[in-house]
N, C-alpha and C positions, 0 to 999 in steps of 0.2 A: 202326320204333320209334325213338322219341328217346333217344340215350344219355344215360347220367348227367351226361359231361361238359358237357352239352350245357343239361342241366338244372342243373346248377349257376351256369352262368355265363347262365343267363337271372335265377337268384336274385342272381347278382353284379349285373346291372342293372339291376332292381328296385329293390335297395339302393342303388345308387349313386344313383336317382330320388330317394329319400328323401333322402340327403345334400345332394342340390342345392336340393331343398326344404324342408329345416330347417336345414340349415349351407354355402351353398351355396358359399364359398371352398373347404369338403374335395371337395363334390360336383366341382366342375366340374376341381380338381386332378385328382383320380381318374380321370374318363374320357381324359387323357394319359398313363396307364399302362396297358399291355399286361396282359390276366389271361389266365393258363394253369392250368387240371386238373391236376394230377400228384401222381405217388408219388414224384416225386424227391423232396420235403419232404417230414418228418412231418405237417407239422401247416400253416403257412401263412408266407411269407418273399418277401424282396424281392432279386430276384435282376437277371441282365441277358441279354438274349436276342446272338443271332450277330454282331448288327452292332450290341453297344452299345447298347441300350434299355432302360429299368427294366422289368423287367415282376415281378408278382405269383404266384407259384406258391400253388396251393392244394389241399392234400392231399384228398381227394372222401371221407374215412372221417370228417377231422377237421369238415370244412364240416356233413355230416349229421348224425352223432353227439353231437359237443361242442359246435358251433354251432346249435343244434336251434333255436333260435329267430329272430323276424327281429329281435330288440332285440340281441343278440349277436354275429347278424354285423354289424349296423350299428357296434358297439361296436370288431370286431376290423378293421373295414377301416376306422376312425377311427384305430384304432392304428398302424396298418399307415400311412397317409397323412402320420401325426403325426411319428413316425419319418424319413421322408423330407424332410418339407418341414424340420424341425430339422437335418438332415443328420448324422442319427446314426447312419448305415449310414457315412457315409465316414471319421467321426472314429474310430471302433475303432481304426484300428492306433495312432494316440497312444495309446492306454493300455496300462499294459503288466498287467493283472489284466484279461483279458476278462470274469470272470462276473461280479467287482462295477460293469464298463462295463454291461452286460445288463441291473442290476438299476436301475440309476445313470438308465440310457436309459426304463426302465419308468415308475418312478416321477414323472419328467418328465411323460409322456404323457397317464397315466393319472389326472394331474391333471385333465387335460379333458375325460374321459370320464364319462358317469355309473357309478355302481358297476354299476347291475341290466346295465348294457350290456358288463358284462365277464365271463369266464369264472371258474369255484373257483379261489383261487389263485392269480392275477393280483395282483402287486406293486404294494400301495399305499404310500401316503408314510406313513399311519396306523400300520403295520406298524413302523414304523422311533419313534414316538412319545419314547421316551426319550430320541431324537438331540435334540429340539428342530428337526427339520428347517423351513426356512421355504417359505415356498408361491413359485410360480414362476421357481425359479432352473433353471439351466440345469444340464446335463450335467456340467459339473464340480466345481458345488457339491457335488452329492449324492455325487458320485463318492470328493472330497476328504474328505469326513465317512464314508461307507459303508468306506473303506479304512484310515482309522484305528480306526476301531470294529472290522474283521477283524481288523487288527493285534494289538487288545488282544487280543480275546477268543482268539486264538492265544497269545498270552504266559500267557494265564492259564490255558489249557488244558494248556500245558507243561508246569508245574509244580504242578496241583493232583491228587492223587487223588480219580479220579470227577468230575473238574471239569465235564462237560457235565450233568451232573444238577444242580449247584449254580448254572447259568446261568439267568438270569431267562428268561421262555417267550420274549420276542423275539427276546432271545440267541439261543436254540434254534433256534428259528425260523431265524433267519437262517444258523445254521450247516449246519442241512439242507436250505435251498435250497442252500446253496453245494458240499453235498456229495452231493446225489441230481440235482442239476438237476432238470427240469421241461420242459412247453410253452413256458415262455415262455423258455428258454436256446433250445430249437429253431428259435425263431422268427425268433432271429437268427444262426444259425451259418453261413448263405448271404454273412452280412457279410464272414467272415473267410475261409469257402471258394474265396468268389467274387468279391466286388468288391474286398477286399484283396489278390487275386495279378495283379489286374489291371496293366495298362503304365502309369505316372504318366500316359502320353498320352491312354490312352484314359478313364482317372478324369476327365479332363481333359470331356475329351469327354459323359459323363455329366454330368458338375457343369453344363455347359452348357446340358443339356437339358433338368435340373430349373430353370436357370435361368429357362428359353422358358417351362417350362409356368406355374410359378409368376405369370409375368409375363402369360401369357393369361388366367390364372382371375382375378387380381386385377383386372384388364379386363374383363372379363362382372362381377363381381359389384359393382366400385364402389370407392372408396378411402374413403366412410364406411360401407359395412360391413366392409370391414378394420381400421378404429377400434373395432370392438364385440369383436373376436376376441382372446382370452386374451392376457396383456400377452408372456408370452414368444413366443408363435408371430407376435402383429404385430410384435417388434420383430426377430424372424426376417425375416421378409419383410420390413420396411422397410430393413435391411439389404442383403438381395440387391436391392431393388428401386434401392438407390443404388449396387450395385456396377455395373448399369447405366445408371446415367447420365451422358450425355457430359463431359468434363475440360470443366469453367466456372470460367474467372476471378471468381470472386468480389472479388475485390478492384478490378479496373479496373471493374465495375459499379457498386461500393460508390463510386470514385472520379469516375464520371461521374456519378452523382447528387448527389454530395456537389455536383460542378463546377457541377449547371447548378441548383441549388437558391440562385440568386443574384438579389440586387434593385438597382438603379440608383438612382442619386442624383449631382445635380449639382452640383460645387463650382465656386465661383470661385476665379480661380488669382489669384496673388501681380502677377501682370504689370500697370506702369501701362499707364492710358489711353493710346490712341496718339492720338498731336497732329496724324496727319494727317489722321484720320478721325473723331476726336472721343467713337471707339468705348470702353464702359465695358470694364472689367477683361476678359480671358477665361475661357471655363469650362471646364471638365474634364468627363466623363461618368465617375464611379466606380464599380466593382462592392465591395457589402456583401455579404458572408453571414455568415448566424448560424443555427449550429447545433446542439440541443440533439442531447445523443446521450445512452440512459437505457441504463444496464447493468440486467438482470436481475441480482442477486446474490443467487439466491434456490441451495439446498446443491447441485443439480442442473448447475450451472453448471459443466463442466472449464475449472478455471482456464490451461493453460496455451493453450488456447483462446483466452482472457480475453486473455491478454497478447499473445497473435498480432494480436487486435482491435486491441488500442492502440498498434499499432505500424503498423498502417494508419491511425490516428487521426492519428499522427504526419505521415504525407505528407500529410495534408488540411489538416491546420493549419501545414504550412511554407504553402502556399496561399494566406495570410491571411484566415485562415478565423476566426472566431471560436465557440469551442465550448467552450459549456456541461456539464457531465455531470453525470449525475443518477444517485445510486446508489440501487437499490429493489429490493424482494424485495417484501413486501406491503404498506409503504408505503416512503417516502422517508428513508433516512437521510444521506445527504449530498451537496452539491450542491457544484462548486466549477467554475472555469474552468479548464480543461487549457491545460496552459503549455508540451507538450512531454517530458512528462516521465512512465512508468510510474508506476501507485501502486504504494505499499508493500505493502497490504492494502485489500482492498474490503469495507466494512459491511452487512449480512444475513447471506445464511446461509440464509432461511427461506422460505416459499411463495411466491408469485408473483402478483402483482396488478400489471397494465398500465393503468391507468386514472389514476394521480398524477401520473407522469410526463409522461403526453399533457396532462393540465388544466396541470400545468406552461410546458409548453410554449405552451398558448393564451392564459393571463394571468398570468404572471410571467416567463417570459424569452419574449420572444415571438422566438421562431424563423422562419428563414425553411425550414426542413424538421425533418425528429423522423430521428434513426436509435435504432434501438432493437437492442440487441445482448439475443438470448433462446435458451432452448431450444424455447420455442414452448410451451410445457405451462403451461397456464393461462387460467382464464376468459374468453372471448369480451368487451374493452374495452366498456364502454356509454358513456366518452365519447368523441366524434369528435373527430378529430384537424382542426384548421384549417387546416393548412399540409402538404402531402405529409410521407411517413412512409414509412419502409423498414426491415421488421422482417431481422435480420441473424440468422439463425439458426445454431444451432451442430451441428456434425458430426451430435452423438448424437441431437439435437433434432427436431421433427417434418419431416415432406417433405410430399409435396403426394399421400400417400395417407392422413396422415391425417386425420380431418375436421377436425380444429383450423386447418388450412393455410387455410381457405376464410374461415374465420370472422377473418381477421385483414386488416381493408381495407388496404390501398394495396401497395406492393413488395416481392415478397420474394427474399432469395438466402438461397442455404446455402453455407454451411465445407462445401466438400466433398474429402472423405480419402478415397484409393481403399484402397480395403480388400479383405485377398484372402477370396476364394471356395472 
């Protein structure tokens, strides 16, 4: 006879089937974590096996009963994935209020989940409505706004008679999750049991693994459908996906292109005729370059970014480089010849249109290459650039997962800042 366990974890991947073929970045996550049966959990949690592994615990009472459907478990092992690939299992011990982290963590997630795919109960952002919470910020937005909101309503609880009656029903609401807990406090208490008494070395060690996996699944499924997935969880993974990428001099790239974006021209030199040979003047062979360089200065722009740029702008033009710069957001606000010298302030501010700057460069200062200083976020250029072009993108700005990266012809580098994990 087949055991329960046994049948359980045949429905565990069935579901994961479905994940792969409706969202296939969580599906194919998923099949690099370990699922285990057990009563160690109440209910369902992300724990790590002997030798360091994430694996999945799932209660066999809670799987049957309360996930009685397949739109449900689909729903909680989206949760469950969403959690992890956010890395909200390792961030808990920063906070020092674990159940408004719980709630903080939920509300996140659950942004991406449909409702009918989630169990009674299940913390939405809707719940919170009076906050004015805004849609896709991360973990410590909600967190920052959920703990002054406890704050108050604990001051006002002090000193009023019968003051939880006089609490608007959210209020309510929120004080009785924070005081009966729930499913979903269980869900994570494996965080703080388990991966928080862990060795910094071996968290170490984990964070690596979600690394790998991360890094496989984005591999089977493509870097333009990592473009289509919720804007907090791609810029999740655009994230770790750059903490892996090798230390690249962006600047001595930036610097040989600038070098060999050069055109020749023949001058004749100052020297008379020579009277023995009857020979005209000599000539010289000289190198020109001219180069427009267009800043994005569209509000997305981190300016101090901005001024690392032009302080590479600086060694190209001791060079005798001649360059042009062009300041644009969605079109052209100011144009001047760089002399050596930071600007005070750059003009925009406001969306981002790549197409002025290139016409610029093809019939009014006619350049012998385009560098373009962006974060990459913005419509695919429809005019063609005449003279090479090398889009300079910034730290936060897109990578080459996502699909914007493809749609922008000729060179690209990125400002790359190692950032920890």
């Amino acid at each position: 006879m087949v055991s329960s366990s046994a049948i359980i974890l045949e429905q565990v991947s069935k579901t994961t089937i479905q994940l792969i073929l409706r969202e296939p970045f969580y599906g194919h996550f998923f099949t690099g974590i370990i699922r285990e049966v057990s009563s160690y959990v109440p209910t369902m949690a992300i724990g790590t096996t002997s030798n360091r592994m994430l694996q999945l615990y799932i209660n066999p009472q809670f799987w049957e009963y309360e996930l009685d459907t397949p739109e449900l478990r689909y729903g909680l092992l989206k949760h469950e994935i969403l959690h992890i690939v956010l890395k909200h299992i390792f961030q808990i011990g920063k906070y020092s209020n674990k159940k408004i982290f719980n709630i903080a963590a939920d509300i996140v997630v659950n942004q991406y989940i449909e409702k009918k795919q989630l169990p009674e109960g299940a913390v939405l952002i809707s719940d919170f409505s009076s906050l004015s919470l805004e849609l896709n910020k991360d973990v410590g937005y909600y967190y920052e706004k959920l703990i002054k909101e406890w704050n108050d309503i604990g001051s006002f609880l002090g000193v009023e008679s019968n003051a939880y009656e006089k609490l608007p029903s959210q209020q309510k609401k929120f004080v009785d999750l924070m005081n009966k807990g729930g499913w979903q406090f269980e869900m994570h208490d494996s965080w703080i049991t388990d991966l928080q008494k862990l060795p910094e070395s071996d968290k170490k060690i984990i964070e690596r693994l979600l690394i790998k996996i991360i890094d496989t699944s984005v591999k089977r499924v493509g870097p333009k459908y990592i473009g289509t997935l919720p804007a907090g969880v791609q810029y999740q993974i655009e994230q770790i996906m750059e903490s892996m990428a090798p230390s690249f001099d962006w600047k001595r790239a930036l610097r040989i292109f600038a070098g060999n974006s050069t055109r020749t021209y023949i001058k004749n030199t100052i020297s008379k005729p020579s009277k023995r040979y009857g020979s005209v003047p000599g000539i010289k062979i000289k190198n020109r370059k001219k180069i427009l360089v267009a800043i994005d200065t569209s509000r997305s722009i981190d300016l101090e970014e901005l001024m690392e740029f032009f302080s590479e702008l600086y060694y190209i033009w001791r060079q005798k480089t001649e360059i042009c710069v062009v300041e644009c957001d969605t079109k052209i606000h100011n144009t001047y010849m760089y002399k050596g010298q930071l600007p005070n302030t750059v003009h925009g501010r406001g969306g981002t249109n790549f197409n002025e700057p290139i016409a610029y460069a093809n019939e009014k200062y006619i350049a012998d290459a385009i560098i373009y200083f962006t974060d990459g976020f913005g419509n695919t250029p429809v005019v063609k650039n005449r003279k090479p072009i090398m889009w300079v993108i910034s730290s936060k700005g897109i990578n080459n997962t996502n699909v914007l990266w493809d749609s922008l012809s000729g060179q690209k580098i990125k400002i790359h800042k190692k950032i920890s994990i």
